[in-house]
Each structure stands twice: as C-alpha cells, then as structure tokens.
C-alpha positions in Angstrom: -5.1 14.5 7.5 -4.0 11.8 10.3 -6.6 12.3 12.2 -9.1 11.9 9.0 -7.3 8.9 8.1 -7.2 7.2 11.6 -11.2 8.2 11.9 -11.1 5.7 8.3 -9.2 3.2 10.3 -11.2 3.4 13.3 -14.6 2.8 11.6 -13.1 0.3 9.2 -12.0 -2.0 12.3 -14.9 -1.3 14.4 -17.1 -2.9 11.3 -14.8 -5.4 11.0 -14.9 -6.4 15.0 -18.4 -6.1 15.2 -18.9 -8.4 12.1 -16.5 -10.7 13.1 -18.4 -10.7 16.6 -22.1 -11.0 15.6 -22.5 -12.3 11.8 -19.3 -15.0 12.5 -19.5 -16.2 16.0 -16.0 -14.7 16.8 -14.0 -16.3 13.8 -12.3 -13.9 12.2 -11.9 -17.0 8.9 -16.1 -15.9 8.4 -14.7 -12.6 6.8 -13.4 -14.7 3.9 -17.2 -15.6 3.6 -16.2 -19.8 2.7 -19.3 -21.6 1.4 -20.8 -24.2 3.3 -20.1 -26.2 0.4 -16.2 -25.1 -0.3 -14.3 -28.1 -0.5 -11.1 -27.1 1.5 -7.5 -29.1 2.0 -7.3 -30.7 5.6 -4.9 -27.8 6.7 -7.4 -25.5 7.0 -10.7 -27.6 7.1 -12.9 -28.0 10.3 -12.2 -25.7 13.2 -9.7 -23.7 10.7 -12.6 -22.0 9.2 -15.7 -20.6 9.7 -18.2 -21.8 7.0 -21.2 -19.1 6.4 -25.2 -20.3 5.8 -24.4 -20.6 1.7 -23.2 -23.1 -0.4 -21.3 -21.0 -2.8 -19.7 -17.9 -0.9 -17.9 -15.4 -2.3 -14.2 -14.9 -4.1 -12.8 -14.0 -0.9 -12.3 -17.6 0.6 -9.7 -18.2 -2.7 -7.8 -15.5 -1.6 -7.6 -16.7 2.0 -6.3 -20.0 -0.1 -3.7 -18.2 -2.4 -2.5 -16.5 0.9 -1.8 -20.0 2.8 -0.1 -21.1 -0.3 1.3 -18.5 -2.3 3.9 -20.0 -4.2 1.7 -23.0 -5.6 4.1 -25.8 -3.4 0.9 -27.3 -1.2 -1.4 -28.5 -3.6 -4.0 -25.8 -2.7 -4.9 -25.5 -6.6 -7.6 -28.5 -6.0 -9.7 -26.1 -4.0 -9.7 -22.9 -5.7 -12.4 -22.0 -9.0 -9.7 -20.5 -11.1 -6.1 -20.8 -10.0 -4.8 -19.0 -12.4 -6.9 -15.7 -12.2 -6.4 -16.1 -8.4 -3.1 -16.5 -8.4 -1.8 -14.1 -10.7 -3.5 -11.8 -7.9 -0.7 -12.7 -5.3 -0.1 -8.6 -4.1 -2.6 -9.1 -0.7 -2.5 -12.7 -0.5 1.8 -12.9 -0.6 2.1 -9.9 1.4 0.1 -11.3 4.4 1.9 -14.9 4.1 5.2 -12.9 3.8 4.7 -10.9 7.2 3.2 -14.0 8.7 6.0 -15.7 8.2 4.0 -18.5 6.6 2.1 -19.3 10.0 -1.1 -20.3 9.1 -2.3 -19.3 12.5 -1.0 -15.7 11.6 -2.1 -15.6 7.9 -5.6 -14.7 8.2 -5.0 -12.1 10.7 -2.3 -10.4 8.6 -4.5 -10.2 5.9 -7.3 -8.1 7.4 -4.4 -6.0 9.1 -2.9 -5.5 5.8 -6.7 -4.4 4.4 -6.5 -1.7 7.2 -3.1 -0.4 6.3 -4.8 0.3 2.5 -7.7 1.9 4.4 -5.1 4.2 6.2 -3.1 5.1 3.3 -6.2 6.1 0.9 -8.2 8.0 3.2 -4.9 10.1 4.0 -4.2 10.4 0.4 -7.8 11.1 -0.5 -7.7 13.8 2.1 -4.4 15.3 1.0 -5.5 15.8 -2.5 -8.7 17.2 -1.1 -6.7 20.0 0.7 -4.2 20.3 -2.2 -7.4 21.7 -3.9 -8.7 23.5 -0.9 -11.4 21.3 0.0 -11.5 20.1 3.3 -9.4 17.0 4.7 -12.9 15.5 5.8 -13.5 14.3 2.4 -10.6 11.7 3.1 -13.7 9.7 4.9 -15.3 9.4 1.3 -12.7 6.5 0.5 -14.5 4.0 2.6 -17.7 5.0 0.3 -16.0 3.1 -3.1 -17.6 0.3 -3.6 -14.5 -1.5 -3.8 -13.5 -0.8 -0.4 -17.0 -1.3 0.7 -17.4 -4.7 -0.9 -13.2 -5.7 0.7 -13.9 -4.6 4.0 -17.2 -6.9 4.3 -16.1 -10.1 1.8 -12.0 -9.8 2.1 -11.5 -9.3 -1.9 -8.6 -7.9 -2.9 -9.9 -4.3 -4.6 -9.1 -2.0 -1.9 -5.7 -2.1 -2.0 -6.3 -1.2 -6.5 -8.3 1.8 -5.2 -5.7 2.8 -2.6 -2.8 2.8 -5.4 -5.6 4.5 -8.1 -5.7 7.4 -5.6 -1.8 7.3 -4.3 -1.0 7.7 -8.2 -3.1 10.3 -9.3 -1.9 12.0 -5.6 1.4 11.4 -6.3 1.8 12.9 -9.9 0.4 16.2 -8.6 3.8 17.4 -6.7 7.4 16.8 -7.6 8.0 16.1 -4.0 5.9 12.8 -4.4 6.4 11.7 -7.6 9.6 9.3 -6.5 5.8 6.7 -5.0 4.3 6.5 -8.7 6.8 3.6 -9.6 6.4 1.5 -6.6 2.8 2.3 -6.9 2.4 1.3 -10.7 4.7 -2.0 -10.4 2.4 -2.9 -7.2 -1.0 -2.2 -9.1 -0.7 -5.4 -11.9 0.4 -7.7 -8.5 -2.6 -6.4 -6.7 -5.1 -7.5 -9.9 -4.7 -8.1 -13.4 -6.9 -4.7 -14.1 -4.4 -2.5 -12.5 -2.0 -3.2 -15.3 -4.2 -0.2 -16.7 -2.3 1.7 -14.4 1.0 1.8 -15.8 -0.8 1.7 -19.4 -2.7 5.1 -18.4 0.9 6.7 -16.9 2.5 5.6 -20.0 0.5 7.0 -22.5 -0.4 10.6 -20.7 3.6 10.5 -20.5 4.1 10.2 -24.1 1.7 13.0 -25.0 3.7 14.8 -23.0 7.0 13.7 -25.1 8.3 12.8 -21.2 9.8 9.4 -22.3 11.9 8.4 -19.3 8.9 8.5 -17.9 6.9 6.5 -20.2 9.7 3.8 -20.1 9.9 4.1 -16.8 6.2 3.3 -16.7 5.9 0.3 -19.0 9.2 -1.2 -17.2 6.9 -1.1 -13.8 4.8 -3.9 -15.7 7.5 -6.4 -15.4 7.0 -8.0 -11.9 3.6 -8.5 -13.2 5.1 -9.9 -16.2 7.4 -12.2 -14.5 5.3 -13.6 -11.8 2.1 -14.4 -14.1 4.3 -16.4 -15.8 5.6 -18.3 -12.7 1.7 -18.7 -12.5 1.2 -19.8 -15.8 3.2 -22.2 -15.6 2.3 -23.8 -12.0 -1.6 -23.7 -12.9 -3.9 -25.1 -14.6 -4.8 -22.7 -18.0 -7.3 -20.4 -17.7 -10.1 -21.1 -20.5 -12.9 -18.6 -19.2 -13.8 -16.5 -22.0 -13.1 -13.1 -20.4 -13.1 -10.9 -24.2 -15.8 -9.4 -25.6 -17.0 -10.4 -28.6 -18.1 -7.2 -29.8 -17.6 -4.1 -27.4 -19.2 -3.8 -24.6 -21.0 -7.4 -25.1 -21.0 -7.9 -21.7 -22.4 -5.0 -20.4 -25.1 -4.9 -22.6 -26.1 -8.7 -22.2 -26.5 -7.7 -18.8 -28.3 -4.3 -19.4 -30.9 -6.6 -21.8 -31.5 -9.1 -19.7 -32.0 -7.3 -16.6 -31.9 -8.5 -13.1 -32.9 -12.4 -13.1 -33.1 -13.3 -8.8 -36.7 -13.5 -7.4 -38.5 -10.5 -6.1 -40.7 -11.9 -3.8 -39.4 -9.8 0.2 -39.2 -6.6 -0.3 -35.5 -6.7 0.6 -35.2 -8.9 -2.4 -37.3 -5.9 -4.6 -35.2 -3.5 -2.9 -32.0 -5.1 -4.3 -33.4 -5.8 -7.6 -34.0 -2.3 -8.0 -30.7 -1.0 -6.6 -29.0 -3.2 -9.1 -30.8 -1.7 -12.1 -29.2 1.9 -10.6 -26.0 0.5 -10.0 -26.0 -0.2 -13.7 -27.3 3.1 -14.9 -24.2 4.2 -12.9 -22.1 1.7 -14.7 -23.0 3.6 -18.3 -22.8 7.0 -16.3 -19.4 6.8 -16.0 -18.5 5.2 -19.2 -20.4 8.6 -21.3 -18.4 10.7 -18.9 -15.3 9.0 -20.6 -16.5 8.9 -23.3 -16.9 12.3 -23.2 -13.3 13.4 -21.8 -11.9 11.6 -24.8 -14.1 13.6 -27.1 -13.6 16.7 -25.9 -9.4 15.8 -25.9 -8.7 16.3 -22.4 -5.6 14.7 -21.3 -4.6 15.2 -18.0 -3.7 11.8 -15.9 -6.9 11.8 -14.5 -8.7 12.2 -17.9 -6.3 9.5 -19.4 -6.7 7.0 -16.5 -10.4 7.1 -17.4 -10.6 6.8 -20.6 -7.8 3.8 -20.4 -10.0 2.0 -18.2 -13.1 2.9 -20.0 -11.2 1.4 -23.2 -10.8 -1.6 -21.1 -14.3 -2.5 -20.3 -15.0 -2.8 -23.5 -13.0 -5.7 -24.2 -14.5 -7.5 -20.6 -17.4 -9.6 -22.3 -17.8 -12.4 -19.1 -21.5 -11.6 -18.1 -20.5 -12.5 -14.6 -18.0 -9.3 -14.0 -21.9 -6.9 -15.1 -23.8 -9.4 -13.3 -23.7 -7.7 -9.6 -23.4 -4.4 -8.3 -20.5 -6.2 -6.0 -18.5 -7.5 -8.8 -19.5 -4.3 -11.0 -18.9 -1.6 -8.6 -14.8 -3.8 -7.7 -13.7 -3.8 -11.5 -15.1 -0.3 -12.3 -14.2 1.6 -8.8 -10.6 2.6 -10.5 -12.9 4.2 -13.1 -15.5 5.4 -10.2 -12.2 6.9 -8.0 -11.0 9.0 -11.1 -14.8 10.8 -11.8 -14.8 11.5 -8.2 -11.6 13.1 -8.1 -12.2 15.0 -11.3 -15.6 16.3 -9.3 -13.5 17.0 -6.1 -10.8 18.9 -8.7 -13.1 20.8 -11.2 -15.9 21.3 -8.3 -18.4 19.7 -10.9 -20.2 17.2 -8.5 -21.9 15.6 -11.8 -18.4 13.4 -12.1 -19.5 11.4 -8.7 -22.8 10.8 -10.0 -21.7 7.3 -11.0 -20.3 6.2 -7.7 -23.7 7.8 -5.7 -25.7 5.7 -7.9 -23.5 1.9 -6.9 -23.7 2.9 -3.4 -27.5 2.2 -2.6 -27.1 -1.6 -3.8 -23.7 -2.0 -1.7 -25.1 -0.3 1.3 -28.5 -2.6 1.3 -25.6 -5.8 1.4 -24.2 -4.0 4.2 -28.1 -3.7 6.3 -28.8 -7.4 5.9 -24.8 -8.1 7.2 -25.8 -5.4 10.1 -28.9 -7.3 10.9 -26.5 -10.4 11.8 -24.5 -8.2 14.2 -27.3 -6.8 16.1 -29.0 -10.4 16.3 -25.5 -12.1 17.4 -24.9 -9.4 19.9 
C-alpha cells in the first residue's frame, strides 16, 4: 500500500515538474493558471507570477491569493471574483501560508507540496480499502483518475484534498481501529469547501438511523470550525450575492442539459471536447439515477447515505456555471463520483463507476492539449 501510494506521488510530481518545465517556462506560479488579464496587488505582480496565454484563467490563481492572505489583513479582496466563496475555502490555502510561515516566497511551493501529501494519503487509503475487500492494492492508482484530482493537479483548485477526506471517511468508518480519523476528517471537510459540509451531514444522519447518537452529535459538532470561521469571513468580505439555489430542483442541471454545449466546433479538438462534454453530462445524470436508486431501494449504509446526501445537494445547486464544464462538474460531483466507485469496488458491480469513466474522456483531452505544451517547451 506504500509503495502504491508513493507510485501516486511519483507520477503526480513528475506531471507537475514537467508542466511546470514545459507549459510554464520554469515558474511553478503558472500552475495557479493567472489570466493575462488578472488584475493582481503589487506584492505578487510582475516577476511574482507567471501569467498564462488567457485573459480569464481559472479559480486556481484566487486560491494562490487567499493563501498569501489568509486572514483578510492585506487588502487582497480587490483582486479576487468572489471573496467570500474563496475565502470561506481557507483549508489548502491557510494550511500552506501556515507551514510557510507567511513567506510569500515559500507560499506557493507549500501549496503544491501540500496537494501531494493529499495525493499520498488517498491513494494509500483507496488502496487499503481495496485490500480490506480483497481487491488488489493497485487500485489505490485509480485516485489520481477522479476528476477532482485530475483537474487540482493541473489548475491548483482545491478538490483534491475533499476527495482525499471523502475516501479517508468512508475508509475510516470500516474498522474500529480507525474510526478515532472520522472527526478530524469531517471538521476538515467544510474548511476544505463549503460542499464538504455534506460530509458531516451524511455521518450524521447514517448515525441516527442507527440510534448511535454520540456519534451523530459528535458529527454535527465537527461543523463548527466551519461555522466559526465562515463567519470570521462573512464579516471581513464583501456579501456574496451569486444566486447559487435552484429555483426548482435540479434547474441547473437541466438548463445546461437543454442548452447543450455553446463554444465553437470548428478544430477537431474543439469537436472532440464538445462531444466529451455531452458524455461528461450523461455521466453527471448517471450517478444521480444511481442515487436515486439507493434511496429507493432503502439502502443505508455510509456509503449509500453519503450519496444520496450529496445527490440531495445538487439539486438545490441552480448556478449554470457549476453544470457548465466537465472541469467544474466533474470537482463538485467527484464526492458523489468517489462513493459509486467504491460501492463498485465493494459490491464488485462495476456499473457504479460508470459515471466517473464517462467524466474522464473530457478531463483527459484538457490534459493532451496541456501535454502538447510540455513536449513543445521541452
């Protein structure tokens, strides 16, 4: 299981190195993908960082900003889209300004090291709760397949470290020998990203249908960091007015399923993509029937729960920009995506990773054009 999990290490830093090397001319600030256009304060402006050929680039550069000013004292706000959504997401971007000391130097470095620790710790729990269930520890390797580790270890987003806690809980609550990590695990998940408050949620309601209420309290008291910092935020920030709720159940979703893919089709990668997205979605509904389905058929285990919790969840999410994109579908969905595919890895019913195969074709085709750059630079 080591082994397996350094292999995951290995190949995650060897990507990393060799994007680093050919796509960013050395600068490890190009992972954060910063927009040409990204206004940025004078601290970290110029040489500082790395500016890739678009305007707009992606949500990692905010998170580079949150981590070089966690606690909201140097006027960073101006520069970030939403403050208070990227803020109240403090668990990758504190803990690298926390080990760096505050060093700006240090802080982006930290960060990506702090991305390969999650990598570590989810392939070896992936691969222990393969062998737990007498599959072999190879299938550890399989977490660098989720599309939210995928999508962290080439833009710097924050979602690898919700899929490393989605696995370390479900891996956890199988032995009484582990079970003292749910708690930390579950108080870190909300800090990592608002979503992962559905972690506790799911622990506390399998809990109480299993009348275990020190546990359930237990679980619903690991929401209180959460609690108490997005308050700190809330009150440092600007409000956030972006109309996240549904307005009807799964709005969002299926404004995006009607309108269908809107970009131009006119390379073939292009038509490649556009395609890839239209399976990405089908995935998307894949794995919401499966829940669907659990819930109707009244199975209740934690994994079943966690599902169906986060299934319940998506159908309050009505911003067309979360359905827009496999890349931001395949982040807020891949604590759904993790739970199918260890329910398939459990039952030995391969029909529950169905979903997650059909994201991985548009993330991968991201991952060609990136490797394109490497080759070229090198």
């Amino acid at each position: 299981m080591v082994a397996v999990a350094a292999v995951a290490v290995l190949c995650a830093a060897s990507w990393i190195a060799l994007n680093v090397a050919g796509n960013y001319g050395g600068h490890i600030s190009g992972l954060f993908y910063t927009g040409s256009k990204q206004a940025l304060p004078a601290e970290l402006d110029g040489s500082h960082t790395y500016r890739v050929n678009d305007d707009v680039g992606y949500d990692g550069q905010f998170y580079r900003l949150v981590a070089h000013d966690p606690l909201i004292q140097r006027g960073f706000v101006a520069f970030v889209d939403n403050p208070s959504l990227r803020w109240r997401r403090i668990g990758i971007p504190g803990l690298a300004s926390l080990l760096a000391f505050g060093n700006d130097s240090a802080v982006d470095f930290t960060y990506v090291a702090i991305q390969l620790v999650f990598v570590l710790l989810g392939a070896f729990w992936l691969a222990q709760y393969a062998q737990d269930r007498k599959a072999h520890a190879a299938w550890g390797l399989a977490f660098l397949l989720i599309p939210a580790v995928a999508v962290s270890l080439d833009r710097m987003t924050i979602d690898l470290a919700l899929a490393t806690l989605t696995i370390g809980l479900i891996h956890s609550s199988t032995s009484g020998e582990r079970r003292w990590a749910i708690y930390p695990i579950l108080c870190a998940a909300a800090l990592v990203r608002e979503t992962g408050v559905m972690l506790p949620a799911a622990w506390c309601l399998y809990s109480a249908m299993r009348r275990d209420w020190r546990a359930a309290v237990s679980g619903l008291g690991c929401a209180v960091p959460a609690v108490v910092w997005w308050t700190y935020v809330y009150r440092h920030t600007p409000p956030d007015g972006t109309p996240w709720l549904a307005s009807y159940p799964f709005s969002g979703l299926l404004d995006r399923t009607i309108q269908g893919v809107q970009a131009p089709v006119a390379t073939l990668w292009l038509r490649a993509a556009s395609v890839f997205e239209e399976l990405a979605l089908a995935g998307i509904w894949l794995a919401l029937a499966f829940s669907f389905y659990l819930a109707w058929k009244r199975r209740y285990g934690l994994l079943e729960v966690t599902a169906i919790a986060f299934a319940a969840f998506a159908a309050t999410l009505g911003k067309f920009d979360i359905w827009a994109s496999a890349y931001a579908a395949g982040r807020t969905m891949s604590p759904l995506l993790i739970v199918l595919g260890l329910m398939a890895l459990r039952d030995r019913r391969p029909m529950f990773a169905i979903p997650l195969l059909l994201i991985l074709p548009r993330i991968a085709l991201q991952y060609e054009a990136q490797l394109r750059g490497v080759l070229r630079g090198i």
